[in-house]
N, CA and C of each residue as an Amber inpcrd file, in Angstrom:
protein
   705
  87.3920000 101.6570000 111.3080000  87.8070000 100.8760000 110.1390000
  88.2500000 101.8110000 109.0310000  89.3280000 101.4010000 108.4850000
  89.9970000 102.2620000 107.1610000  89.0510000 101.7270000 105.6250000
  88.1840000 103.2380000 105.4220000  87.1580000 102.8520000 103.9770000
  88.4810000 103.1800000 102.9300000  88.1490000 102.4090000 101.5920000
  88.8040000 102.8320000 100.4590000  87.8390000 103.3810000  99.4220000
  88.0400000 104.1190000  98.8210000  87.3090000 103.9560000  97.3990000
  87.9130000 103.2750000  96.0600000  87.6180000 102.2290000  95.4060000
  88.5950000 101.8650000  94.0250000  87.5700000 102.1860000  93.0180000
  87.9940000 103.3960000  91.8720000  87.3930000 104.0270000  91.0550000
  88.1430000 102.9910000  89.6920000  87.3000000 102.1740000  89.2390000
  88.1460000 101.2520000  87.4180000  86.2750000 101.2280000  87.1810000
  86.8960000 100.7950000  85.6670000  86.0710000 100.0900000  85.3270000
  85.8340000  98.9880000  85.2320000  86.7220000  98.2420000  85.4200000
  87.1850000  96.7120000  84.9200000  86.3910000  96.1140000  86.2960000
  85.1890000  96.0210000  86.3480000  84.5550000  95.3660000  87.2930000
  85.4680000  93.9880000  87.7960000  85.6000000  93.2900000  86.5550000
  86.4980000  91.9650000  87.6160000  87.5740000  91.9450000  88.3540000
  88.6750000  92.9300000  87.5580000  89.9280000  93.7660000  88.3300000
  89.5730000  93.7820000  90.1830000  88.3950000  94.7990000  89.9500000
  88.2390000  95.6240000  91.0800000  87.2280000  95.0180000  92.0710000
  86.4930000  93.5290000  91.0330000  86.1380000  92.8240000  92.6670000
  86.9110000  91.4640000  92.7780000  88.3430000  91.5010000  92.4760000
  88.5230000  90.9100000  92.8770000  89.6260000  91.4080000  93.6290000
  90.6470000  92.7510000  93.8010000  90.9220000  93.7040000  94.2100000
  90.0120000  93.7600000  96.1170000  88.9870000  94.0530000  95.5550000
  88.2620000  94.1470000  96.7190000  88.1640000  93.2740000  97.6660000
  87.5180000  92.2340000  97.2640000  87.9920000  90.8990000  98.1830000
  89.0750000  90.6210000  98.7010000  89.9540000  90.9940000  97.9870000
  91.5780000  90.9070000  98.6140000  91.5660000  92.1740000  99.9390000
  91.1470000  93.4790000  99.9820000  91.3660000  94.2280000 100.6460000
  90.3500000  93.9470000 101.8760000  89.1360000  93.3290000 101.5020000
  88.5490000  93.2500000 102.4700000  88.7080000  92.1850000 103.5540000
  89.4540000  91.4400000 103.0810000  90.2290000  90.3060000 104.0040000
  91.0700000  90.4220000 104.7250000  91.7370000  91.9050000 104.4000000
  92.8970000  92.1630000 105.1180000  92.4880000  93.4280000 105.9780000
  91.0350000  93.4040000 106.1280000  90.4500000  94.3130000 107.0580000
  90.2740000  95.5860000 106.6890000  90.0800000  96.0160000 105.6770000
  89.8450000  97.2370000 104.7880000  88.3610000  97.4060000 104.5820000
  87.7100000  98.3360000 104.4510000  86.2090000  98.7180000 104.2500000
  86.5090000  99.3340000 102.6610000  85.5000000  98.5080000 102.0150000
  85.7210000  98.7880000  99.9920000  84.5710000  98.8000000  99.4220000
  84.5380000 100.1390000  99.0480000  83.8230000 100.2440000  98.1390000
  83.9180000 100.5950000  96.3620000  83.2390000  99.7200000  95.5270000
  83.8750000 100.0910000  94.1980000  82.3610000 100.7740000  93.1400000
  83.3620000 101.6340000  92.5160000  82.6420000 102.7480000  91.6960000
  83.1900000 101.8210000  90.0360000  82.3250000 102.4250000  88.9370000
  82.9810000 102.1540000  87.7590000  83.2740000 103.4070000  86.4160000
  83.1700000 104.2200000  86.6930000  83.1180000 105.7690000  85.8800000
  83.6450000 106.8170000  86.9620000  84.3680000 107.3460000  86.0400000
  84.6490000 108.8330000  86.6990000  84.1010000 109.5200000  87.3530000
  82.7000000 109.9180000  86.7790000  82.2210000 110.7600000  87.7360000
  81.4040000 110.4910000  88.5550000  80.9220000 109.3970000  89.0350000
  80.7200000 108.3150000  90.1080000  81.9950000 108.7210000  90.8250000
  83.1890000 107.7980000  90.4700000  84.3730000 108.4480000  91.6330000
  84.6190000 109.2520000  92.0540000  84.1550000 110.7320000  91.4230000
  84.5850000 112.1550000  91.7140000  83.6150000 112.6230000  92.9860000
  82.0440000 112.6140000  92.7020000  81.4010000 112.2190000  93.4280000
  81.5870000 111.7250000  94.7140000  82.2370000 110.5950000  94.8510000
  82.6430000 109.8660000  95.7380000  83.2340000 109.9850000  96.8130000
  84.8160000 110.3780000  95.8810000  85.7320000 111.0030000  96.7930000
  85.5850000 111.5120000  97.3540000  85.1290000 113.6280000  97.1920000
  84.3050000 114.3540000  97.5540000  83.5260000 114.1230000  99.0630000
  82.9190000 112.9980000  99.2040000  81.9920000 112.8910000 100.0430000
  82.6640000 113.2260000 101.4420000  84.1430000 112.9380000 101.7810000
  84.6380000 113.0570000 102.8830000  84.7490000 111.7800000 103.6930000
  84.3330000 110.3920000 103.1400000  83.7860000 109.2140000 103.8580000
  85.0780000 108.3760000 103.5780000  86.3230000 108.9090000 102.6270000
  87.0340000 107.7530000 102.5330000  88.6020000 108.3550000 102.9430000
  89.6680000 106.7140000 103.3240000  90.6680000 107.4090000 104.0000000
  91.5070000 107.6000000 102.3190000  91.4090000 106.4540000 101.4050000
  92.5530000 106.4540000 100.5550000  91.4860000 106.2020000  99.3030000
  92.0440000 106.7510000  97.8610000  91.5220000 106.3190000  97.2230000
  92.3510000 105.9210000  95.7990000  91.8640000 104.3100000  95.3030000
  92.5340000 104.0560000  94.4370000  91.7010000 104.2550000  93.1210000
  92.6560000 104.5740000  91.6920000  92.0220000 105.2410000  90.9990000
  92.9410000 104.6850000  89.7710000  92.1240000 104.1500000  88.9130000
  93.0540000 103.8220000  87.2230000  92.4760000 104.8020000  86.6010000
  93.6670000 104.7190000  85.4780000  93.7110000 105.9450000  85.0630000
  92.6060000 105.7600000  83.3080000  92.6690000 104.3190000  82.6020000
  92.3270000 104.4600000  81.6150000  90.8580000 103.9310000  82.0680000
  89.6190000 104.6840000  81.9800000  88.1620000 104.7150000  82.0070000
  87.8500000 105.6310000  80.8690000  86.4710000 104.8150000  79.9150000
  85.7650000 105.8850000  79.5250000  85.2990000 106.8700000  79.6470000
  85.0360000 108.3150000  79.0930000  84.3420000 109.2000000  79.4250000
  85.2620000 110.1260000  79.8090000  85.3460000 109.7830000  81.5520000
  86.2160000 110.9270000  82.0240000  87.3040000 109.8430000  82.2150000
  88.3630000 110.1830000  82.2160000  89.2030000 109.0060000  82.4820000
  90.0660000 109.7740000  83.5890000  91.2380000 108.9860000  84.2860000
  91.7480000 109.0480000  85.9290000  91.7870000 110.3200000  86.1940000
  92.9070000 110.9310000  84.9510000  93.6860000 111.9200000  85.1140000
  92.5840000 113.3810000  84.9260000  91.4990000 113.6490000  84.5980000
  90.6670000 114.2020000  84.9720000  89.8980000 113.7810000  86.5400000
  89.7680000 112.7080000  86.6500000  88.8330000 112.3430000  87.8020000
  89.9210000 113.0200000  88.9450000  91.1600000 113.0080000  88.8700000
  92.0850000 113.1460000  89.9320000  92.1900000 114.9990000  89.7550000
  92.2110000 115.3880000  89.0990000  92.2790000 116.9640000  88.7070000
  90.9590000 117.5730000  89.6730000  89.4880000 116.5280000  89.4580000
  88.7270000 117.5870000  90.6600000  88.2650000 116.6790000  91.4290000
  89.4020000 115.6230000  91.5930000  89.2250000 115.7600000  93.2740000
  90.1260000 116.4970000  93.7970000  91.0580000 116.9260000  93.3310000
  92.3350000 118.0660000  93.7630000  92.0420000 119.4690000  94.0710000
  90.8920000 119.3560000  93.2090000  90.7740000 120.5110000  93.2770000
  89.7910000 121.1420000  94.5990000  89.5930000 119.6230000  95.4410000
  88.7420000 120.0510000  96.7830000  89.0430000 119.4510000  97.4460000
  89.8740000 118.2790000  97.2550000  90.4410000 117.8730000  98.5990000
  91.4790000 117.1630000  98.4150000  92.5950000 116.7320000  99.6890000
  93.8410000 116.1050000  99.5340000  93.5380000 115.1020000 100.0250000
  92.4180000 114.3750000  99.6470000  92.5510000 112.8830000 100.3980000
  93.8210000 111.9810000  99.3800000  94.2200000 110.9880000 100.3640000
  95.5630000 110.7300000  98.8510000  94.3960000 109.7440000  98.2050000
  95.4480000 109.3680000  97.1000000  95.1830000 109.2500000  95.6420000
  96.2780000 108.1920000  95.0300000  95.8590000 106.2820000  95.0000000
  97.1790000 105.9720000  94.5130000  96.9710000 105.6620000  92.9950000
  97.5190000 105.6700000  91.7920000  97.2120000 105.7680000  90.3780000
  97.4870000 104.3140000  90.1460000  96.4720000 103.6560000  88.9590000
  97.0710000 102.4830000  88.8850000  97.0440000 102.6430000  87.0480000
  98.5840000 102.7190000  86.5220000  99.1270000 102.8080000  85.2990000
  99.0670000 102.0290000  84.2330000  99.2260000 102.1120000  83.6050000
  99.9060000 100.8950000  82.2450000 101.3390000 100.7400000  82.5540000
 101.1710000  99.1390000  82.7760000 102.5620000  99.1030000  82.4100000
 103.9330000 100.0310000  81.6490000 105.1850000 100.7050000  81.9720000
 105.8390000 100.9880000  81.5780000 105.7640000 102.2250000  80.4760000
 104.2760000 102.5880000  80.9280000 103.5450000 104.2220000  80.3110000
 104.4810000 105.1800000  81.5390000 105.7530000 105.3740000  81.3680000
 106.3370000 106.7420000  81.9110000 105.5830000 107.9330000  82.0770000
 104.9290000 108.2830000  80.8070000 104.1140000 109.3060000  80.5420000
 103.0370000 109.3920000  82.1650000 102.0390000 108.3010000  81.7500000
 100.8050000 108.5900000  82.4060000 101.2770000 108.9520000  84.0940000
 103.0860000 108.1540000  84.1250000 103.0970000 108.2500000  85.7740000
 103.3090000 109.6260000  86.5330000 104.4550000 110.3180000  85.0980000
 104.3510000 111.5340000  85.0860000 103.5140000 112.5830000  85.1760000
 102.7710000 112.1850000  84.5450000 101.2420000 113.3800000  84.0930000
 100.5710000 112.7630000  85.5220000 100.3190000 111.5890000  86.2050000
  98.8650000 111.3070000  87.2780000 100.1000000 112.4500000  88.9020000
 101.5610000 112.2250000  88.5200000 102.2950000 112.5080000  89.9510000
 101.8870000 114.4020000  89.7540000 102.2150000 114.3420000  88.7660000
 102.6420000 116.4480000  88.2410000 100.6870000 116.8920000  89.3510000
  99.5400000 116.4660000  88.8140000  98.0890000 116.6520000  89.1300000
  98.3470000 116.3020000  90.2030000  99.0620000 115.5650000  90.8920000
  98.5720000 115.4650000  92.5830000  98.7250000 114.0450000  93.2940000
  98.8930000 112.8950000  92.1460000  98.8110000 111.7370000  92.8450000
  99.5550000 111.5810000  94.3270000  99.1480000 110.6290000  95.0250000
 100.4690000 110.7050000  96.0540000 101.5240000 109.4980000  95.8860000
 100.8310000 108.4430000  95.2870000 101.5240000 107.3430000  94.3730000
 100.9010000 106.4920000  93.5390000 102.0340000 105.7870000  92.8580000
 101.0340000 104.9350000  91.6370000 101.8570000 103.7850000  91.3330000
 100.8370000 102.5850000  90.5630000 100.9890000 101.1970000  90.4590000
 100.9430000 100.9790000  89.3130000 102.1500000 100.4380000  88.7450000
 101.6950000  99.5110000  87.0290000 100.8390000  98.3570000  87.1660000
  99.3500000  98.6100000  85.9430000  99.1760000  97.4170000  85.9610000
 100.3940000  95.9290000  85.3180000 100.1750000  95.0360000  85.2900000
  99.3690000  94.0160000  86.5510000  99.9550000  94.3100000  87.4590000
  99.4870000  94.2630000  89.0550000 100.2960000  94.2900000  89.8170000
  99.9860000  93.0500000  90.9510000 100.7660000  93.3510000  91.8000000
 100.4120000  91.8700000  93.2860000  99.2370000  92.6680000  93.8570000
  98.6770000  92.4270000  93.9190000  97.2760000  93.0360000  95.4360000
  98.0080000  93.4090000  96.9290000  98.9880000  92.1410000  96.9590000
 100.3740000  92.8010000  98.3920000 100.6820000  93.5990000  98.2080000
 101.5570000  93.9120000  96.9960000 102.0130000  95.7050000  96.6830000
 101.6170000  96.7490000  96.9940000  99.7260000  96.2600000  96.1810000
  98.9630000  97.4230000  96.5050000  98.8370000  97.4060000  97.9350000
  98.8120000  96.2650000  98.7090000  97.7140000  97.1500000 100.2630000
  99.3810000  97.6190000 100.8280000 100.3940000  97.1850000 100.8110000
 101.9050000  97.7210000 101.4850000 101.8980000  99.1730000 100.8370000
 101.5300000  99.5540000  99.6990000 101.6440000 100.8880000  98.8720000
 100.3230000 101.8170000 100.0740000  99.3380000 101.0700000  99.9810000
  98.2000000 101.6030000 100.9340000  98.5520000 101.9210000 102.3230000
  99.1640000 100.8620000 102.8920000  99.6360000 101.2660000 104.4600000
 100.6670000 101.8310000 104.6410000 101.4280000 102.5700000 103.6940000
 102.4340000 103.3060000 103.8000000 101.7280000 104.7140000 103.6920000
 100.8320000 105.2350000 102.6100000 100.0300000 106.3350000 102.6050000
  99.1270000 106.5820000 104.1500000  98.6320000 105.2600000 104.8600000
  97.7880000 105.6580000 105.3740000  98.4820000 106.0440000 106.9660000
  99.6950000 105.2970000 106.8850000 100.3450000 105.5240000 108.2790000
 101.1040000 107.0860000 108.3020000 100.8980000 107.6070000 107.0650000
 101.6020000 108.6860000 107.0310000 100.3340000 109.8140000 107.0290000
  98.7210000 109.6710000 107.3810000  98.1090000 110.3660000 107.1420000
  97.2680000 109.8580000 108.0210000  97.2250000 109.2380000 108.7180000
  96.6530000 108.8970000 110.2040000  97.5750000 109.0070000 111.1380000
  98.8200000 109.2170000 111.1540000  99.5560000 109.3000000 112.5960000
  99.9340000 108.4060000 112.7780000 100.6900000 106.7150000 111.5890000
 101.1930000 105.8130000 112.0410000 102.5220000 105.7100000 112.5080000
 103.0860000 104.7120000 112.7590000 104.6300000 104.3200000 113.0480000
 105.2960000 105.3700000 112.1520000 105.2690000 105.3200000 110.9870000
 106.1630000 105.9160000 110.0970000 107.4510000 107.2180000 110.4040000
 106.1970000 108.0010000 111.2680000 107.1630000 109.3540000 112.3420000
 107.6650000 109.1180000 113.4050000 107.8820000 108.2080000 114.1090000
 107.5240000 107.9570000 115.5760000 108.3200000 109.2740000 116.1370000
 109.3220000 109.7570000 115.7120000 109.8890000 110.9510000 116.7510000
 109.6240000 111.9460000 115.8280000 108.5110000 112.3730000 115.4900000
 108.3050000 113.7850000 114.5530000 108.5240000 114.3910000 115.8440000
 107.5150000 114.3750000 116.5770000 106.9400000 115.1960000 117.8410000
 105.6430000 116.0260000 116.7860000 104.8460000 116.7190000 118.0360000
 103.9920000 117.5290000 117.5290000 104.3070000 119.5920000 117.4810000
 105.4190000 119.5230000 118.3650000 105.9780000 120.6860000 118.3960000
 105.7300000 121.7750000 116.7830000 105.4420000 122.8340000 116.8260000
 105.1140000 123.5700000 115.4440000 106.6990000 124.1990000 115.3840000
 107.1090000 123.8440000 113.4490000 108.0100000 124.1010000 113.6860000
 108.0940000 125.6770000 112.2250000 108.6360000 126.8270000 113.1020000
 108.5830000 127.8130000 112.2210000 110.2470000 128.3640000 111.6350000
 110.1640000 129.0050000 110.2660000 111.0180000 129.4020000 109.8070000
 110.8540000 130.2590000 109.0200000 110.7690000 131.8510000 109.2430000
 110.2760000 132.9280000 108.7160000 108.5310000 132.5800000 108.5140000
 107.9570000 133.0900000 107.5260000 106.8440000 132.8550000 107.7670000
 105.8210000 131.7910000 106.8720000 106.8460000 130.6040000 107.5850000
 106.5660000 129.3680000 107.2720000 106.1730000 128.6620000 108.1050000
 105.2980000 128.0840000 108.2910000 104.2260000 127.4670000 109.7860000
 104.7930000 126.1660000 109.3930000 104.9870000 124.9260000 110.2400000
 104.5920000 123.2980000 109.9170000 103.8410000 122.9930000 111.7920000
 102.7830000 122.3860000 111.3040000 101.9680000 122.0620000 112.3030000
 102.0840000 120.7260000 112.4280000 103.1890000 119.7500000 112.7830000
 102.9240000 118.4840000 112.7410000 101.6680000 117.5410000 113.1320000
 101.0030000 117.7660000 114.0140000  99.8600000 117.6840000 114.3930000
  98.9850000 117.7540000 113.8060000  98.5660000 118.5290000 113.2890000
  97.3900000 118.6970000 112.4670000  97.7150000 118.3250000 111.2860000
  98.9900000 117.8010000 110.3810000  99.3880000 117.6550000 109.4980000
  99.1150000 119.3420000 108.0990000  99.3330000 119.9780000 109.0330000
  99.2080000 121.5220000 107.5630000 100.1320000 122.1820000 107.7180000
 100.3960000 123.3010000 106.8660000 101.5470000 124.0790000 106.6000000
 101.0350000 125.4130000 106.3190000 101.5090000 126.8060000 107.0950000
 100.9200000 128.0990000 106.7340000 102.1850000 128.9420000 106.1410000
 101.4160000 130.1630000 105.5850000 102.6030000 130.9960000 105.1480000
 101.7690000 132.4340000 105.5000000 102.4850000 132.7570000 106.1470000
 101.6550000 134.1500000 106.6020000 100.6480000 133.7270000 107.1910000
  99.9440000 132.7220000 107.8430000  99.1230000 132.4590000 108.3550000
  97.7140000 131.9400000 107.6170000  98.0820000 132.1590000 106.1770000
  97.5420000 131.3320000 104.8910000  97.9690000 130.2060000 105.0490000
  96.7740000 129.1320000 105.2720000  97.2430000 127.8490000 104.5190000
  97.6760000 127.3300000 103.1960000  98.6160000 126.6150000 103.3200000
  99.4770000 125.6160000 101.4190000  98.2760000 124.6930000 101.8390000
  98.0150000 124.2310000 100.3720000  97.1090000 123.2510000 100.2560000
  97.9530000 122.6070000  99.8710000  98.3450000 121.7760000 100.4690000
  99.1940000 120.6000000 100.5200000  98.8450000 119.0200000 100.2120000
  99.1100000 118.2250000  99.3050000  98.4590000 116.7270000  99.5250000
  99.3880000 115.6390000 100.2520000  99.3320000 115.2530000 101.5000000
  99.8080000 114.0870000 101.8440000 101.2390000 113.7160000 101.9250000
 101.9650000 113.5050000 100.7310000 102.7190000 113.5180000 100.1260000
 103.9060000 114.6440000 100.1180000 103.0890000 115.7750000  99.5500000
 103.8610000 117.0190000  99.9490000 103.5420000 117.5690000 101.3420000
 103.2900000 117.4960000 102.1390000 103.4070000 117.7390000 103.2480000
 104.6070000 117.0140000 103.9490000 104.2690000 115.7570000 103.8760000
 105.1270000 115.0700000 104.2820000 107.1810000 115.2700000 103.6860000
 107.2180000 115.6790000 102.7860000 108.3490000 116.0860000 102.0090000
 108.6330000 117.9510000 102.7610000 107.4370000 118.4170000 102.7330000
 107.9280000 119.5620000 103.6650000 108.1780000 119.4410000 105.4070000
 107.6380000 118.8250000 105.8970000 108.1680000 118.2670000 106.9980000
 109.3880000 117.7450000 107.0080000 109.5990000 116.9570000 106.3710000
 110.7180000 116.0510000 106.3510000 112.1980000 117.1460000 106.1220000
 112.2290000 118.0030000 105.2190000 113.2300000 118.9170000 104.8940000
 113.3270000 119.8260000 105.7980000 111.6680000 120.4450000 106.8580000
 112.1260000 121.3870000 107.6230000 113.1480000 120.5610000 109.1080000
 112.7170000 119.4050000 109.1840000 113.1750000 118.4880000 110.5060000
 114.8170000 119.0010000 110.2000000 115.0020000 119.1030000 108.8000000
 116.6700000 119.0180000 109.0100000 117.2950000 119.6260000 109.0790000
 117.1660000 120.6040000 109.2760000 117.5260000 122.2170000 110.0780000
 118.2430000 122.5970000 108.7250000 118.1900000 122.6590000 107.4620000
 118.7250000 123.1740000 106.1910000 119.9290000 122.3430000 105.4020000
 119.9120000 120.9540000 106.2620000 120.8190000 119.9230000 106.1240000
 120.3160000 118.9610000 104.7430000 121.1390000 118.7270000 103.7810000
 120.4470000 117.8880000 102.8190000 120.1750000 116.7990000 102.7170000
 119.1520000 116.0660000 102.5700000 118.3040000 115.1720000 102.4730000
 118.3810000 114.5900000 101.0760000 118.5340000 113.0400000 100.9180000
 118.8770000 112.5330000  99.6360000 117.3470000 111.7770000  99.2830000
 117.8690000 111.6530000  97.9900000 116.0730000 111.2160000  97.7550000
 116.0470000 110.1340000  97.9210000 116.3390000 109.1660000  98.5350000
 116.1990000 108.3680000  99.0080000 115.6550000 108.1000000 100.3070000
 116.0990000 108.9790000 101.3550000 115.5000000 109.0520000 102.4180000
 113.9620000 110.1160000 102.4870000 113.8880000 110.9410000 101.3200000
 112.8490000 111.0810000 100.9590000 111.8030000 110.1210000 100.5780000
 112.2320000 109.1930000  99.7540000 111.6150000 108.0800000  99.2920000
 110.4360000 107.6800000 100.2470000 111.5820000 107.3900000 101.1220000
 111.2680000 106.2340000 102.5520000 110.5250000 107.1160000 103.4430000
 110.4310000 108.1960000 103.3610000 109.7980000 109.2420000 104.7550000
 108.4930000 109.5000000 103.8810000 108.5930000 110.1080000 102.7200000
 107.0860000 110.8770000 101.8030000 106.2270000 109.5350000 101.1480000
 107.1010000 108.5310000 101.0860000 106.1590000 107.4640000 100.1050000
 105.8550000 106.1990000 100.5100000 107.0610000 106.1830000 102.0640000
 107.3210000 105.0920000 102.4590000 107.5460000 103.8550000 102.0850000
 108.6030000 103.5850000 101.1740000 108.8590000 102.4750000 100.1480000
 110.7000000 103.2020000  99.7280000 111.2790000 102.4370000  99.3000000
 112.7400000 102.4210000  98.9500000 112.1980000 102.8830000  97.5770000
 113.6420000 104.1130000  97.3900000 113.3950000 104.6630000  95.9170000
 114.0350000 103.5430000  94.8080000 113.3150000 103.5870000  93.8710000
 113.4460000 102.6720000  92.7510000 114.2310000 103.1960000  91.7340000
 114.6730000 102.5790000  91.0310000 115.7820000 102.2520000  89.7780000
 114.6800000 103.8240000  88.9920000 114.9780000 104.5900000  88.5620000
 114.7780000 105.4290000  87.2290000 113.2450000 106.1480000  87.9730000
 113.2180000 106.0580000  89.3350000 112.0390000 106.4750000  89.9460000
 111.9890000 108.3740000  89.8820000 110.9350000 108.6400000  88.8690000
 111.1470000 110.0130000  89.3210000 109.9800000 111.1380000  90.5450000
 109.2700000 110.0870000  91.2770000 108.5240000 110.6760000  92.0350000
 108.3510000 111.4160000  93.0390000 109.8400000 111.4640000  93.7240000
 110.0210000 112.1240000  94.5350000 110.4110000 113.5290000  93.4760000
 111.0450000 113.7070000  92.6820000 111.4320000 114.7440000  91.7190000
 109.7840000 115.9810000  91.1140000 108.9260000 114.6010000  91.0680000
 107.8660000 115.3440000  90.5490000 106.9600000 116.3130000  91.7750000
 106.9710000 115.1100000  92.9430000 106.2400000 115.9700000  94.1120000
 107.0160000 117.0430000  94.4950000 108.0100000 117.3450000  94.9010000
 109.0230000 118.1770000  94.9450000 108.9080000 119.5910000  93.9600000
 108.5950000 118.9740000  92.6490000 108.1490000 120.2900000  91.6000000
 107.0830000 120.4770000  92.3790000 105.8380000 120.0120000  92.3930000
 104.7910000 120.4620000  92.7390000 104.8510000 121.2880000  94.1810000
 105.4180000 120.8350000  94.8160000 105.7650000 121.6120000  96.0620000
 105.5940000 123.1300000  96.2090000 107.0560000 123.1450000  95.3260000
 107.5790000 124.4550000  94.8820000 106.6900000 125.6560000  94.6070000
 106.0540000 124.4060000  93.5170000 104.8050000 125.4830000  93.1350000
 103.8600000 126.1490000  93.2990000 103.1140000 125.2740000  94.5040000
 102.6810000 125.6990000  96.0530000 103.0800000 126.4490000  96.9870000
 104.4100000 126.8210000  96.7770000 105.0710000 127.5380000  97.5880000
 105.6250000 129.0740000  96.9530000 105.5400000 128.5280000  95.8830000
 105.5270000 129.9700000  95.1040000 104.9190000 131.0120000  94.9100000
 103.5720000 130.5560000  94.9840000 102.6720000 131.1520000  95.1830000
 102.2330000 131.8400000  96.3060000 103.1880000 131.7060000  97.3360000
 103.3250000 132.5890000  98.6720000 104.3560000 133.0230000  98.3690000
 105.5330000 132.9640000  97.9320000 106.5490000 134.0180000  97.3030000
 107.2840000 133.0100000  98.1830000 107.5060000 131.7700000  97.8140000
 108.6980000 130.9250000  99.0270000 108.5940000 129.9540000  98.6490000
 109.2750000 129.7290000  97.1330000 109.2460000 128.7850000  96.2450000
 110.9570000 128.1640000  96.1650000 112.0080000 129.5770000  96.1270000
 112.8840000 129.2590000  96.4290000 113.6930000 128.7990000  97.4710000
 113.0130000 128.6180000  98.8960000 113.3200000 128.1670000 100.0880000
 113.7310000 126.7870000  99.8170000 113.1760000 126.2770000  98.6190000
 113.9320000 124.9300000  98.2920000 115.2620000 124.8400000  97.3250000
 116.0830000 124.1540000  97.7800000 117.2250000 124.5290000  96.8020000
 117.1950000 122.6190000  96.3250000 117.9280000 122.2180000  95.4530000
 118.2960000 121.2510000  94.6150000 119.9160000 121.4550000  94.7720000
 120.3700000 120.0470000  95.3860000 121.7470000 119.6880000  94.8100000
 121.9960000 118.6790000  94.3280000 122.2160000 119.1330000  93.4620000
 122.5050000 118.0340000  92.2930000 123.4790000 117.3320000  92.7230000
 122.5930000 115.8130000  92.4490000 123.4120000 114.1810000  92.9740000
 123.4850000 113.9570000  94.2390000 122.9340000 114.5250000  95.0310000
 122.6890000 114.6690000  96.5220000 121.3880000 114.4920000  96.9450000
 120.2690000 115.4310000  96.5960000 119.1510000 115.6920000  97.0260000
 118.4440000 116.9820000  97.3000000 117.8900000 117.2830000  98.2340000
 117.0350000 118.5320000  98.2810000 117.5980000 118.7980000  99.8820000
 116.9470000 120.2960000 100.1890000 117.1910000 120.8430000 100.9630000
 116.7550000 122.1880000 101.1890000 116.4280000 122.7430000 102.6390000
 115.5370000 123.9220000 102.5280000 116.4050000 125.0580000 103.4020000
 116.3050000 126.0700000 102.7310000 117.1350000 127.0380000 103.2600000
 116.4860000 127.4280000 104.3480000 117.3030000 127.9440000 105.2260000
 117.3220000 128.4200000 106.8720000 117.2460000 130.4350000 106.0760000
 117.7920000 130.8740000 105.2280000 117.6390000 132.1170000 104.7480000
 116.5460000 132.3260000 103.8150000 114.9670000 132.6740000 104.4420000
 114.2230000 133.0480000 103.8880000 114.1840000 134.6640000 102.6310000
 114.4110000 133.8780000 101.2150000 114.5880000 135.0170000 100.4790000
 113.2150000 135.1820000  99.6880000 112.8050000 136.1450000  99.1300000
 111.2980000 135.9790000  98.4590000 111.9760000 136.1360000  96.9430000
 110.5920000 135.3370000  96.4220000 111.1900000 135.2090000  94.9610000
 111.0520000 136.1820000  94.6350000 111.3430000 136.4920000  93.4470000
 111.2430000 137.9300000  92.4440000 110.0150000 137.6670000  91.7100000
 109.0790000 138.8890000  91.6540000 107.7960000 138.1570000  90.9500000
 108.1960000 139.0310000  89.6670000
């Protein structure tokens, strides 16, 4: 059975949230404070975890900072309405996606089974294959879902993994964000959507830090794309 964790405070939100998920065959459990959720997450017991961002005390965007900081279980954010900001700031920390409040409860579990088929081995790949695919000393382990560099693991979340997969499949061929959309988030990219843009930064940055930050190039009005000429950055 697929456990969730939903970290709010809004007790009624989130049991009634719950009931909805648990009908549709989901295992739910709900927390109401941050560090209860952090806690939580942590434990290793859950597949997905949903997480609002405005709580007392510690609020999302901390709670999501250390669970990042130990593990990539995903993470979907649930926003304020038409707060650009917060979607920005929860994607930049790690989210793997996020929801304006109010939202449908359908949204959410279709937002959920798109994360989870992409992090259990669902439909979503059907012809990845498991074959490891290398390019200088860049590992992708489809299988195991990780990525090495020198034989160092990228700590990768979900999300970005899936976006590095997806770019190495295309032999240095560019990829529009749109079909990014649909492969890393599994959902059609939206009107003024900048999430694929933000995971993509974060990527980089992950990758930079092995000196193979620039293996990603940007074309503008097109999409992304990963060079076949491994150059190291300049530190």
């Amino acid at each position: 059975m697929t456990h969730i964790l939903i970290v709010d405070d809004d007790t009624e939100l989130s049991g009634m949230l719950g009931e909805y998920l648990e009908a549709e065959g989901l295992s739910i459990e709900r927390v109401f404070d941050g560090r209860t959720g952090v806690q939580q997450a942590l434990t290793g017991l859950y597949d997905a975890v949903v997480l609002d961002v405005m709580m007392p005390e510690l609020d999302g965007f901390e709670v999501l900072r250390r669970i990042r900081s130990h593990s990539s279980v995903p993470v979907l954010m649930l926003t304020a309405k038409g707060d650009d900001v917060d979607r920005i700031v929860g994607l930049e920390i790690g989210a793997d996606d996020y929801l304006p409040k109010p939202f449908n409860p359908r949204e959410l579990l279709a937002r959920l089974h798109a994360v989870l088929r992409r992090t259990q081995g669902g439909s979503l790949h059907p012809h990845c294959g498991d074959a490891v695919i290398q390019i200088g000393s860049l590992e992708v382990h489809p299988s195991s879902r990780t990525a090495l560099v020198g034989g160092k693991t990228l700590e990768l979340t979900s999300t970005e993994f899936d976006l590095l997969h997806t770019l190495v499949k295309q032999g240095g061929h560019i990829v529009s964000k749109e079909s990014l959309s649909e492969h890393a988030l599994g959902r059609m990219l939206e009107k003024y959507d900048r999430s694929i843009d933000m995971h993509m930064s974060n990527l980089r940055k992950k990758m930079a830090e092995h000196n193979l930050g620039s293996m990603i190039i940007t074309v503008r009005g097109q999409g992304y794309q990963l060079s076949n000429e491994v150059k190291l950055d300049n530190k």
